[in-house]
C-alpha positions in Angstrom: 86.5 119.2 111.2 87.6 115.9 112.3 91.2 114.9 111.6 92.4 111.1 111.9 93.7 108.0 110.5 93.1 105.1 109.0 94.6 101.7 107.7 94.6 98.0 106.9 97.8 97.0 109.1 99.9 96.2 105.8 102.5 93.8 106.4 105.6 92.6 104.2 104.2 90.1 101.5 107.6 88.6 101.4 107.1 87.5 105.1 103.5 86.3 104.8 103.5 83.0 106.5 105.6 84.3 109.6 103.6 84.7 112.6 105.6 86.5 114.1 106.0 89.8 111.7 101.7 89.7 111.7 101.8 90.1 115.3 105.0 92.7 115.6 102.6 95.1 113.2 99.0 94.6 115.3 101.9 95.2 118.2 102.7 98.4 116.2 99.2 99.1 114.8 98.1 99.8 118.6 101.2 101.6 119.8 99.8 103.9 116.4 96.4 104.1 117.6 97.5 105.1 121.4 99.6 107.4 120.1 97.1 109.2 117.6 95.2 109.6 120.8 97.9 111.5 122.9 98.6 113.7 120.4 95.0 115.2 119.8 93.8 113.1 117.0 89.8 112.6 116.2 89.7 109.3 114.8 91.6 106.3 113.8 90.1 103.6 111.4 91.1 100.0 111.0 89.8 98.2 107.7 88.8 94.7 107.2 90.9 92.5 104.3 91.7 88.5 104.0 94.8 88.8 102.0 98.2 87.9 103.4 99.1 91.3 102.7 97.1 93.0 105.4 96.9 91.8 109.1 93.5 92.8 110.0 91.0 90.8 109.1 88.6 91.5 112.1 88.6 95.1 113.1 86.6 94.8 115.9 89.1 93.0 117.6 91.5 95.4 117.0 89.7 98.1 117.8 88.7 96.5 121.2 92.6 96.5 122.2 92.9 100.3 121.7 89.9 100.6 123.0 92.1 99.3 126.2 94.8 102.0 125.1 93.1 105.2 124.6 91.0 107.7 126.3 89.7 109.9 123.3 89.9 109.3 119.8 87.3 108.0 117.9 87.6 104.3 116.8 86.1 103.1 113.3 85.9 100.1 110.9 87.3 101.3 107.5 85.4 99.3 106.5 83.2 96.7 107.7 82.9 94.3 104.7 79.0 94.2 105.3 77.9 92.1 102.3 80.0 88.9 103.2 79.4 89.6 107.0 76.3 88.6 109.8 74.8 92.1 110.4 74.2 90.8 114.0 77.1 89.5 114.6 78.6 93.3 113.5 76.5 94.8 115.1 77.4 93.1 118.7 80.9 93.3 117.8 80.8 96.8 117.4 78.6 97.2 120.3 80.7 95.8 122.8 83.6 98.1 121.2 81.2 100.9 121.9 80.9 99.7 125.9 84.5 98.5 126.1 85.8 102.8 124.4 82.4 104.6 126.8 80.6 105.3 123.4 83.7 105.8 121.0 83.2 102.9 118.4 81.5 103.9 114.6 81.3 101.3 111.7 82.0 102.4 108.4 79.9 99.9 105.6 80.7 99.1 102.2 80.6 96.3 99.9 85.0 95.9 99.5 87.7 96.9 97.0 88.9 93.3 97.5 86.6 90.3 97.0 88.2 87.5 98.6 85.9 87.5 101.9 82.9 86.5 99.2 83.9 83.2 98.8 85.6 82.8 102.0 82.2 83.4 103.8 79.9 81.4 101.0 78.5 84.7 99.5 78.0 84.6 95.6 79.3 87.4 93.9 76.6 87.3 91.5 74.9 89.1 94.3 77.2 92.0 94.7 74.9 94.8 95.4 71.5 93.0 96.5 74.0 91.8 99.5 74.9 94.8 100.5 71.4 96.3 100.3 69.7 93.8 102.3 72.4 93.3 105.0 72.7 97.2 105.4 68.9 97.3 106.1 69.3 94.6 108.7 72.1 96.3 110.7 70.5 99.7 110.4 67.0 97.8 112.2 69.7 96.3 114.4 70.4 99.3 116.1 67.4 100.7 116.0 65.6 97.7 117.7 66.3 95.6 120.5 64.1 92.8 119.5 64.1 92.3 116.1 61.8 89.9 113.3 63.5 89.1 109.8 63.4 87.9 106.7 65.7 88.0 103.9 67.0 86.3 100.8 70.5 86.0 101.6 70.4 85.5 105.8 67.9 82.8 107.8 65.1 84.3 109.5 64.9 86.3 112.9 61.8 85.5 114.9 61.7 88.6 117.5 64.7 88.1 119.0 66.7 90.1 121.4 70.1 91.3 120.4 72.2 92.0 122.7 74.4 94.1 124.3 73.0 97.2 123.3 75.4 99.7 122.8 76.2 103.1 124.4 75.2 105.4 121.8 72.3 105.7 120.8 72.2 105.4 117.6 75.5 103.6 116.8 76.7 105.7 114.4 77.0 103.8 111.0 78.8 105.5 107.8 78.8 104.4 104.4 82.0 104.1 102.5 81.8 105.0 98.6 84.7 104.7 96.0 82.7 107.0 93.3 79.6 104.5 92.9 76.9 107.3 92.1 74.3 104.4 93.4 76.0 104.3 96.9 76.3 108.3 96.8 72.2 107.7 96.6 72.0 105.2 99.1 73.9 107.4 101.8 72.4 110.4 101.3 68.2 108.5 101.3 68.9 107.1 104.3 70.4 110.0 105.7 73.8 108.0 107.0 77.0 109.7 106.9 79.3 108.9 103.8 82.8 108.4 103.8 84.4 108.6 99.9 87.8 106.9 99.2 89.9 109.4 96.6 93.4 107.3 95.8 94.0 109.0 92.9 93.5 111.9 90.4 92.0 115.4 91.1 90.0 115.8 94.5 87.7 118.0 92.6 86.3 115.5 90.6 84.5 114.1 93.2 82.5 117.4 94.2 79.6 116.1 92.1 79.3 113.4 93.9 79.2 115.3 97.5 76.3 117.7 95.3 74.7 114.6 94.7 74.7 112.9 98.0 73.0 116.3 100.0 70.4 116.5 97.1 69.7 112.9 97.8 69.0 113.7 100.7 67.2 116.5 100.8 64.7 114.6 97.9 64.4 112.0 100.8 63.4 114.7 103.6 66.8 114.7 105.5 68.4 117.7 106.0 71.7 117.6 103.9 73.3 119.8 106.7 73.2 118.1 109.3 74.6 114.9 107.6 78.5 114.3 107.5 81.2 113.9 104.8 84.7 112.1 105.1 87.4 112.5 102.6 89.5 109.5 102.9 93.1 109.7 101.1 96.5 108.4 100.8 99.0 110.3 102.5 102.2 110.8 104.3 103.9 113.3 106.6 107.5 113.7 107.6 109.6 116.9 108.6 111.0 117.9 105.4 109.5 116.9 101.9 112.8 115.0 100.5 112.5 112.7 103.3 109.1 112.4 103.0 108.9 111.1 99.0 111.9 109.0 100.2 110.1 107.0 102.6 106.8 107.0 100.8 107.5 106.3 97.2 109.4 102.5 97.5 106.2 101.5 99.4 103.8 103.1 97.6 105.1 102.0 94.0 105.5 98.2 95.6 101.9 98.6 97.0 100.3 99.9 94.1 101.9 98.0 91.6 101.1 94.5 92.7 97.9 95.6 93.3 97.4 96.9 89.9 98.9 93.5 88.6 96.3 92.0 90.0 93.4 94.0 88.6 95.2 94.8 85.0 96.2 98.1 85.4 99.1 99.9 84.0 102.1 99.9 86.6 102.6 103.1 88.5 105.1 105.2 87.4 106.9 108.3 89.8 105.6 110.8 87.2 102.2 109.0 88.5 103.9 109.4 92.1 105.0 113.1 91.9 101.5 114.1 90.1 99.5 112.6 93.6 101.9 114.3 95.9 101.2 117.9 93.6 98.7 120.6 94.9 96.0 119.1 93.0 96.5 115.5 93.2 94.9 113.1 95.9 97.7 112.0 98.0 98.3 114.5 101.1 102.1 113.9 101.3 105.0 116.0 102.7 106.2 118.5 104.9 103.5 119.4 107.9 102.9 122.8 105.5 102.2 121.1 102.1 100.2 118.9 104.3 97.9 121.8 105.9 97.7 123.4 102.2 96.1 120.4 100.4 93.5 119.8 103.7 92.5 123.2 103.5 92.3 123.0 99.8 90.4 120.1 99.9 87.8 121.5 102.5 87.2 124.2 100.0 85.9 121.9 97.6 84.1 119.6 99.8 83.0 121.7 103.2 83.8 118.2 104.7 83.3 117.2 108.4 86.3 114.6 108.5 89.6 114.5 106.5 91.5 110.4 107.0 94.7 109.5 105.4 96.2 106.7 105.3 100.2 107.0 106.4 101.2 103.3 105.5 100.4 102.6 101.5 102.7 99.7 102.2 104.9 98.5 104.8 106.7 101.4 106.4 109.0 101.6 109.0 107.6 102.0 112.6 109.6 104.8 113.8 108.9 106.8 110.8 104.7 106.4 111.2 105.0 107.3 115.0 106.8 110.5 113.7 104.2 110.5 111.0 101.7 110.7 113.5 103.9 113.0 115.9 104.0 115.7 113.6 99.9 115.0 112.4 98.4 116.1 115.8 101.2 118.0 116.9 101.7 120.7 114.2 98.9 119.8 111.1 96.1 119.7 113.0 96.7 122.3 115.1 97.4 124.9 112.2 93.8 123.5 109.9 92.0 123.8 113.2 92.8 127.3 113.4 91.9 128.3 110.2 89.1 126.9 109.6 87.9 128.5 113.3 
């Protein structure tokens, strides 16, 4: 199983218009990535957002400059916000990533949590899921094509063109990223892509139906459901002792969440909310390096899963504490899950 890391390069929202703090954490962000490498990690994802919350907007870009950094891990979009995107212009993005790493870069495709790049790119949200469905089919031609000829509702026209460069793997690998849509479950498992599902809160368990769901797929659709790959992607953090693990995780976490949920109208979080996640059974994978090893384990029980990401910085947290984060990730969790589950 695959072990690695993703994130959206959260910044303080108090600090929003200061240049300077976005580029101290892309500074950060790559010192992250570089060190996720060097300590044995499999893969480190950087999402896509346009709030002045998070400093990535362009993933690609960032990716390119670990690219740079690193030797090994795996570098991902988590996610590509395909339905407000070009699918070419992704796909060379990502393509030149994959030259730039020698054949490291994946994209990870969904439709957003956050809806701001809809209007920001001229995309009508009215049009929600036929976006997605039609620029997905494009990319996926994309790398399967070097010429291509298009036509589409909501892109102009492609007249067998050559798009170019072509990457170094062959195919680029493309995952779909799920929340606990049944319809994208579906869509994943029919094409025969691998999915990635987001669990930020309740029990893990809950989403085994829709793993069950996604092989059957596609099985009905002639793949075989074995050789196609799941990611559980979760919130998370690691420190040496649990105390000081809840004490650097819960400020940003409630902060995070909370404004978030203002935003969307739901109930503030609460630290019985907190304490729940951080439980055996709850979604977040937060603690001591052993609690840590227990609830991957436990969740590869359930889901038999080919890739386990968790997102160490809910909010802003400090630097020195995500490098240890990190440290102790490759150094002692991964180790100890790679072992068992030899």
């Amino acid at each position: 199983m695959e072990l690695g890391i993703y994130t959206f390069g959260e910044t303080d929202p108090r600090r929003v218009n200061d240049p300077a703090v976005a580029g101290q954490r892309l500074r950060h962000l790559l010192e992250e990535i570089e060190l996720a490498d060097q300590v044995g990690l499999d893969v480190y994802g950087v999402g896509e957002h346009h709030r002045p919350d998070y400093t990535v907007s362009a993933p690609a870009v960032v990716l390119a400059a670990a690219a740079a950094r690193t030797s090994r891990i795996k570098l991902t979009s988590a996610v590509t916000v395909l339905s407000s995107d070009d699918p070419v212009r992704v796909f060379q993005d990502f393509a030149t990533l994959d030259l730039l790493s020698n054949g490291r870069a994946e994209i990870t495709a969904g439709r957003g949590s956050f809806i701001e790049s809809y209007p920001l790119f001229g995309q009508d949200l009215d049009d929600y899921n036929e976006l997605f469905t039609e620029k997905l089919a494009l990319l996926l031609a994309l790398r399967e094509n070097e010429r291509i000829t298009w036509n589409g509702k909501h892109r102009p026209s492609i007249d067998n063109r050559g798009v170019y460069p072509r990457p170094l793997q062959q195919p680029l690998p493309v995952w779909i990223a799920v929340g606990g849509t049944p319809q994208s479950v579906v869509r994943a498992g029919t094409l025969g892509l691998p999915l990635a599902i987001a669990i930020i809160g309740g029990m893990p368990e809950r989403f085994q139906p829709f793993v069950q769901l996604y092989r059957e797929a596609a099985q009905q659709a002639g793949h075989d459901p074995s050789t196609l790959k799941v990611s559980i992607n979760s919130h998370g953090f690691i420190a040496d002792s649990t105390e000081h693990a809840v004490n650097l995780a819960f400020g940003p976490y409630i902060d995070t969440m909370g404004r978030i949920g203002r935003e969307r109208g739901w109930p503030m979080p609460t630290r019985q909310q907190f304490d729940f996640e951080r439980s055996p059974r709850g979604a977040m994978l937060l603690g001591s390096p052993q609690e840590v090893i227990d609830k991957i384990l436990f969740e590869h029980e359930l889901f038999g899963m080919d890739r386990m990401l968790i997102q160490f910085s809910v909010g802003p947290m400090p630097h020195k504490d995500v490098l240890r984060c990190i440290e102790l990730y490759g150094t002692v969790v991964a180790p100890a899950v790679r072992k068992a589950l030899a």
